[in-house]
C-alpha positions as CSV (number, residue, x, y, z in Angstrom):
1,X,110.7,102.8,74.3
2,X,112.0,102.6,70.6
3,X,110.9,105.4,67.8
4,X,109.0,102.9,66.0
5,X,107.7,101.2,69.6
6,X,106.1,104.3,70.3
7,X,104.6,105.4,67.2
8,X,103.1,101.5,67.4
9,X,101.8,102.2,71.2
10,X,100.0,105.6,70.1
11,X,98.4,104.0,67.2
12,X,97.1,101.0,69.1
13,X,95.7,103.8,71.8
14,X,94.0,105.7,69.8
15,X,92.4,102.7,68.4
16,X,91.5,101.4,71.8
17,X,90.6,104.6,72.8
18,X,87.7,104.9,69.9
19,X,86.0,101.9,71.9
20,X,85.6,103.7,75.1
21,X,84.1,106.5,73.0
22,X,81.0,104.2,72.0
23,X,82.1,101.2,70.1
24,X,84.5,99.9,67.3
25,X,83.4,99.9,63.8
26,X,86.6,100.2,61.9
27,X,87.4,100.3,58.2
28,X,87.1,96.8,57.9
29,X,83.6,96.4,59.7
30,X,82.3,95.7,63.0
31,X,84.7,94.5,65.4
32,X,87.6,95.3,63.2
33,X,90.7,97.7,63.9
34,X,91.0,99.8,61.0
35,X,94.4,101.6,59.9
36,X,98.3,100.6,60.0
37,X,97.5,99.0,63.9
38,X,95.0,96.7,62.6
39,X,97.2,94.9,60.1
40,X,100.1,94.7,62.2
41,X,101.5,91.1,62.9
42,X,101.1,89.7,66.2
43,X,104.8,89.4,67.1
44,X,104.8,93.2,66.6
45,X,101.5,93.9,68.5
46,X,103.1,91.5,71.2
47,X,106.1,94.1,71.3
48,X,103.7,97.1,71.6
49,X,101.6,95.8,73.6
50,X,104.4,94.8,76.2
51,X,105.2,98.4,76.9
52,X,101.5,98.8,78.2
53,X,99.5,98.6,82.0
54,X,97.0,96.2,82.6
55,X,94.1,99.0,82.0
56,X,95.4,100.1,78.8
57,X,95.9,96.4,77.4
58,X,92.3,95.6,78.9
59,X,91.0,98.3,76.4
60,X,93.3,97.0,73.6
61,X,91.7,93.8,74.1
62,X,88.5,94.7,73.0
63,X,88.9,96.5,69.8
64,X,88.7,93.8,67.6
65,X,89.6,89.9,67.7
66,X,93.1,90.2,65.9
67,X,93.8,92.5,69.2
68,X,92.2,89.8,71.2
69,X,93.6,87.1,69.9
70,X,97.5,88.1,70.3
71,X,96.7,89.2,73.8
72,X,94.9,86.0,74.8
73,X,98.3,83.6,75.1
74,X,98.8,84.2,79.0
75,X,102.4,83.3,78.5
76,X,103.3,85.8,76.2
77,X,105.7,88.1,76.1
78,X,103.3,90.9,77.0
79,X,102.3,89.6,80.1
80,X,105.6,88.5,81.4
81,X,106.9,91.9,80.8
82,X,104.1,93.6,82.7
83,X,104.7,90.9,85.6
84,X,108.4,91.7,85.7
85,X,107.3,95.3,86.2
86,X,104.4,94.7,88.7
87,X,105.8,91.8,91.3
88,X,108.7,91.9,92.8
89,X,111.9,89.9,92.7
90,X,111.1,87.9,95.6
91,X,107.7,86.7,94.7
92,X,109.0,85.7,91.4
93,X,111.8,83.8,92.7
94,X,110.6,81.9,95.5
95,X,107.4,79.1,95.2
96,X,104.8,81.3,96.4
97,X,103.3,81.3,92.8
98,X,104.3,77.7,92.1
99,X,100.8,76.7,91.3
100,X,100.1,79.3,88.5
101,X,101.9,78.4,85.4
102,X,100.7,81.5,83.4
103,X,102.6,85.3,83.4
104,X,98.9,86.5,83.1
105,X,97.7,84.6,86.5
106,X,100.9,85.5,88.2
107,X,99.7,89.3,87.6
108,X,96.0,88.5,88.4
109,X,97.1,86.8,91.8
110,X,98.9,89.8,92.8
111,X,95.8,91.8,92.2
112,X,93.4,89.9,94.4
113,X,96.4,89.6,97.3
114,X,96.0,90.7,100.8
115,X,95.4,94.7,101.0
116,X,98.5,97.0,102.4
117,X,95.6,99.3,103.8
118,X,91.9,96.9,104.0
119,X,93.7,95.5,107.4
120,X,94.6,95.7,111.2
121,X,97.6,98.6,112.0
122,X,99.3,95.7,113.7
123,X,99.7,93.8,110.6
124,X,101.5,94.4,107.2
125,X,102.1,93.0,104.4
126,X,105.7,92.1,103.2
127,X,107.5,93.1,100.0
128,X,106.7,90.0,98.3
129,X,103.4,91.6,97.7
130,X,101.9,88.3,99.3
131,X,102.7,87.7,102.9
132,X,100.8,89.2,106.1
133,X,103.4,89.8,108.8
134,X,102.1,89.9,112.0
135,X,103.7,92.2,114.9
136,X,104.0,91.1,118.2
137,X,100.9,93.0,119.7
138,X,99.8,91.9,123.3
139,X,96.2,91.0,123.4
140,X,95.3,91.5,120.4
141,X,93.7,89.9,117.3
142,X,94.5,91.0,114.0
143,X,93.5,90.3,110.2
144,X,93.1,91.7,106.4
145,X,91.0,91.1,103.8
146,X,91.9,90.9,100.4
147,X,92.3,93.9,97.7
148,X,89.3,92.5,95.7
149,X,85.9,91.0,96.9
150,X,83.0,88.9,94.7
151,X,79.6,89.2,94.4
152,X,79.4,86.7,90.9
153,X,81.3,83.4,89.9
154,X,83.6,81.2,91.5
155,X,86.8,81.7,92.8
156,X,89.7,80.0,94.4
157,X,92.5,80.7,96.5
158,X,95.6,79.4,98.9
159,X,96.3,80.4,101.8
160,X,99.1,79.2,104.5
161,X,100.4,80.0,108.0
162,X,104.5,80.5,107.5
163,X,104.6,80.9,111.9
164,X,102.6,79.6,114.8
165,X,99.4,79.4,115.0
166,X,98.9,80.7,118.6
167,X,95.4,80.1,120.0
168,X,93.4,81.5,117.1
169,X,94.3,81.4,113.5
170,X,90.9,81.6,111.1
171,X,90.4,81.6,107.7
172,X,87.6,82.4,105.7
173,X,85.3,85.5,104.2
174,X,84.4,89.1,105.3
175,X,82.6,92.1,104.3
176,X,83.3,95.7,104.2
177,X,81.6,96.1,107.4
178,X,83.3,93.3,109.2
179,X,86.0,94.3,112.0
180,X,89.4,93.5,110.8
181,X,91.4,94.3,114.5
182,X,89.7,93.5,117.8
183,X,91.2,93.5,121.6
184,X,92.4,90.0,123.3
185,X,92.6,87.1,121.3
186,X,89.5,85.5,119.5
187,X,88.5,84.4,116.4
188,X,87.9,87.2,114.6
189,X,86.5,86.0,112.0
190,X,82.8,84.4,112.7
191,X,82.6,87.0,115.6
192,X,80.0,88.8,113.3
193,X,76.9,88.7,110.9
194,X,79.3,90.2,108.6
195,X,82.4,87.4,108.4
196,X,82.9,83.5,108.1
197,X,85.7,81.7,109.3
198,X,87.3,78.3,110.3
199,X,89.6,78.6,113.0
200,X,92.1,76.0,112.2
201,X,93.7,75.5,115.9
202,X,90.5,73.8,117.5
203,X,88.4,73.3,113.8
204,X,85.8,74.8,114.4
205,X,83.7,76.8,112.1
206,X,82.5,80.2,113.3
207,X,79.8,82.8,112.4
208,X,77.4,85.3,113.5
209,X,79.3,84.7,117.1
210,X,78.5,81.6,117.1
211,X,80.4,77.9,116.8
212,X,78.8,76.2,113.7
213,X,80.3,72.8,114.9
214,X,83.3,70.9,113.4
215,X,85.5,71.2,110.5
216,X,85.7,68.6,108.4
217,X,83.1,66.7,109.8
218,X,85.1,63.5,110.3
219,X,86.2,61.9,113.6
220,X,89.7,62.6,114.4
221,X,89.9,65.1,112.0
222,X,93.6,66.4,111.9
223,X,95.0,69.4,112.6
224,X,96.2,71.6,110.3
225,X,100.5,71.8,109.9
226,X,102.2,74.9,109.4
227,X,103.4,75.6,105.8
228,X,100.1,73.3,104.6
229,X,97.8,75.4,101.9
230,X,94.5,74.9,102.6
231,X,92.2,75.7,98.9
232,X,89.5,78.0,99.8
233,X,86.6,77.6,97.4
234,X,84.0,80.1,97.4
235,X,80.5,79.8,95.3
236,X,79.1,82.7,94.7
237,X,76.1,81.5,92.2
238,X,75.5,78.9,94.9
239,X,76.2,80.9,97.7
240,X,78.8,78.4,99.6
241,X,82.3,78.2,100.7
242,X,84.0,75.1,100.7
243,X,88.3,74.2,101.7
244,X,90.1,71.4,100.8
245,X,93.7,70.2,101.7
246,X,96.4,68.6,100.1
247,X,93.9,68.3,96.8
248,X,92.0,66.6,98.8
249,X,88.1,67.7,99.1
250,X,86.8,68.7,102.8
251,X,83.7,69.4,101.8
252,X,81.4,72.9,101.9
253,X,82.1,74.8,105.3
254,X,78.9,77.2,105.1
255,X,75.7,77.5,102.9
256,X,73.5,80.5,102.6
257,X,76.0,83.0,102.0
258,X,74.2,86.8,101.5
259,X,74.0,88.5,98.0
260,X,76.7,90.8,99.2
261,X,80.8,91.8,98.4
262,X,82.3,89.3,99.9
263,X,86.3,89.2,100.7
264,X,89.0,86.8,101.2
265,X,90.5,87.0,104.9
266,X,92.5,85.9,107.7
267,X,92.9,86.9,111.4
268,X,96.1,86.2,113.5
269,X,97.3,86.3,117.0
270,X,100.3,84.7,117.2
271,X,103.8,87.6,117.4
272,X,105.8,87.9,114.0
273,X,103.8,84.9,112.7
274,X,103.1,85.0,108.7
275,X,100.2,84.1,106.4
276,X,100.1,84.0,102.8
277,X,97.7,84.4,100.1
278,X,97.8,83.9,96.5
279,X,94.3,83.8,94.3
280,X,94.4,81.1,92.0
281,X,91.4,81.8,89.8
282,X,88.3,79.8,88.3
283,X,88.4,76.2,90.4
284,X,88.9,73.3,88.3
285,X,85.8,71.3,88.4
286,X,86.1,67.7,90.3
């Protein structure tokens, strides 16, 4: 970092830093930064700011709406810098992150990806940051759940099988609670109280142990390719979870869901076989 970069960085913490302390009210009133930080333009803020982590820039955004502002363009500079240093070469180069047009939902996909350590020992997830690798384990059924769960709002995300399906490959949600490795090969997902899943070799949907009937509910319904992303939808102010395919809407899968943390996950039997995730945010409505 530059002289001047860094006298710019330390300025703008201590300013951010006075809003963790109990509120901003700089010199130039409520919700204003006060001193040389405040008045900066935003192509210099943008070039502070881009030497910053996500925590520090989170704090930075709420010190007063100048600050804001400059940090709300998701395309900026200062979010494509901290992507660069976050994700790795391979995610960025390849189409795994095709649908998110914005530096800033590149980074917030990669924090709501499949956990390195939330997951079966027989599993792991690949450099990319993104992929679920599957080793060949004999009887044995296998999943993760995602880094982050949600309690509040509504949420979408992709997921595809990169590898065969084998007998059992589900989809769907899971608590804390819920097993994420179990011997022989089920549906892993939907064994439990605690999980929700559609299993996408047969289409069935699958809690509490039990098969909640067909998935979509349409005769002849097909079955599900390998390399397709199927949308997962998930309610949380109406308690539902809902998939669609190929933008096309398959309607809500299960109803009733608890007032609970609930987490994006998969379960896998199938040797060396790969599943992806990537969050894609808000759903669009219709």
């Amino acid at each position: 970092m530059s002289g001047a970069a860094a006298v710019g960085a330390s300025s703008c913490m201590g300013a951010a830093s006075s809003v963790t302390e109990g509120g901003w009210t700089g010199a130039g009133g409520t919700g204003g930064a006060g001193g040389v930080a405040g008045r900066l333009p935003g192509r210099v803020l943008e070039h502070i700011f881009s030497y910053l982590d996500l925590g520090d820039l989170t704090r930075c955004s709420l010190v007063c709406w100048h600050w804001s502002s400059v940090l709300s363009d998701e395309s900026s500079e200062v979010w494509r810098s901290l992507v660069a240093r976050c994700l790795s070469d391979e995610a960025l180069r390849s189409d795994i992150l095709c649908n998110l047009p914005t530096h800033k939902g590149k980074l917030k996909s990669y924090q709501h990806a499949l956990s390195t350590h939330d997951c079966s020992r027989n599993v792991y997830v690949k450099k990319n940051g993104f992929t679920l690798h599957r080793n060949p384990i004999a009887q044995s059924t296998d999943g993760a759940r995602g880094k982050i769960g949600f309690s509040e709002g509504r949420h979408a995300w992709e997921i595809w099988w990169e590898g065969p399906l084998g007998t059992v490959a589900v989809i769907g949600l899971a608590t804390k609670r819920a097993n994420m490795q179990c011997q022989g090969y089920v549906a892993l997902l939907g064994t439990d109280d605690q999980s929700w899943g559609w299993n996408l070799v047969d289409n069935n949907l699958l809690h509490n142990g039990q098969v909640n009937g067909n998935f979509p509910q349409c005769n002849n319904a097909p079955k599900y390719q390998i390399g397709e992303r199927i949308r997962v939808i998930l309610d949380m102010d109406d308690k539902t979870l809902a998939f669609e395919r190929g933008f096309e809407f398959l309607g809500v899968a299960f109803r009733g869901l608890p007032k609970a943390c609930l987490f994006p996950a998969v379960s896998a039997v199938y040797g060396n076989t790969e599943v992806t995730m990537v969050y894609l945010g808000k759903p669009l409505d219709g």
